[in-house]
C-alpha positions in Angstrom: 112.4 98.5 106.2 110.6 97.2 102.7 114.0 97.9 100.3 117.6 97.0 100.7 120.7 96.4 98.5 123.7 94.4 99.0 126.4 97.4 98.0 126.1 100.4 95.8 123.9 99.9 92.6 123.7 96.0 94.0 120.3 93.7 93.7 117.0 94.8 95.4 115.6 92.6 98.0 112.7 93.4 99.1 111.4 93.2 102.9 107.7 92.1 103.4 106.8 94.7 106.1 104.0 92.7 107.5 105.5 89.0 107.7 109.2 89.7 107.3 109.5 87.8 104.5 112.3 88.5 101.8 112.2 88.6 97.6 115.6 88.8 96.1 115.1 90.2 92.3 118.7 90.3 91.2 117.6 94.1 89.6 119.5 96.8 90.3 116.8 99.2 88.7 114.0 100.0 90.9 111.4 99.7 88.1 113.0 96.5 87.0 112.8 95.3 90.7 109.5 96.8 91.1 108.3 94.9 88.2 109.4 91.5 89.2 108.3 91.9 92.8 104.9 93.0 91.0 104.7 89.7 89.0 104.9 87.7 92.2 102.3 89.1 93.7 103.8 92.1 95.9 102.7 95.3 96.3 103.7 98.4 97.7 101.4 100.5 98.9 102.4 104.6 100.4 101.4 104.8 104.5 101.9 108.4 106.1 105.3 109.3 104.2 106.8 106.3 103.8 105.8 103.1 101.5 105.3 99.3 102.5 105.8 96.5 100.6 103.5 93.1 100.9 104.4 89.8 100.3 101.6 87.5 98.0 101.2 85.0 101.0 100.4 88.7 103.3 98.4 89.9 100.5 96.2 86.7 100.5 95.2 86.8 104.2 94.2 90.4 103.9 91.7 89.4 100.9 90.6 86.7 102.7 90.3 88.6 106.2 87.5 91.3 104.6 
C-alpha cells in the first residue's frame, strides 16, 4: 500500500510495507510528508514500478541482519 489519505488533499499516513506499521504526518504535501517521515527514520525506496516505504524499527533489523 505505503501511502494513503483520509479525503481529498487530507493528511498522509504512511504504511510500513514490511511490518504494517503506520506514521500519521498531518501533511497534505507529499514533500512535506515525505520530509517528516524522513526525519523519523523512514525511507522509501522504488521496487519494480512501484515504491515501498520502511518504518525505522524495519530499517533497523535490515542493518542489523547484513
Amino acid at each position: 500500500m505505503g501511502i494513503d489519505r483520509d479525503y481529498f488533499n487530507g493528511p498522509i499516513t504512511f504504511c510500513c510495507d514490511e511490518c504494517g506499521d503506520l506514521l500519521e504526518t498531518r501533511a497534505s504535501i507529499f514533500e512535506g510528508a515525505l520530509a517528516k517521515a524522513k526525519s523519523r527514520g523512514w525511507t522509501a525506496y522504488k521496487s519494480g514500478n512501484d515504491w515501498n516505504h520502511s518504518c525505522s524499527d524495519c530499517n533497523k533489523a535490515a542493518r542489523l541482519a547484513r
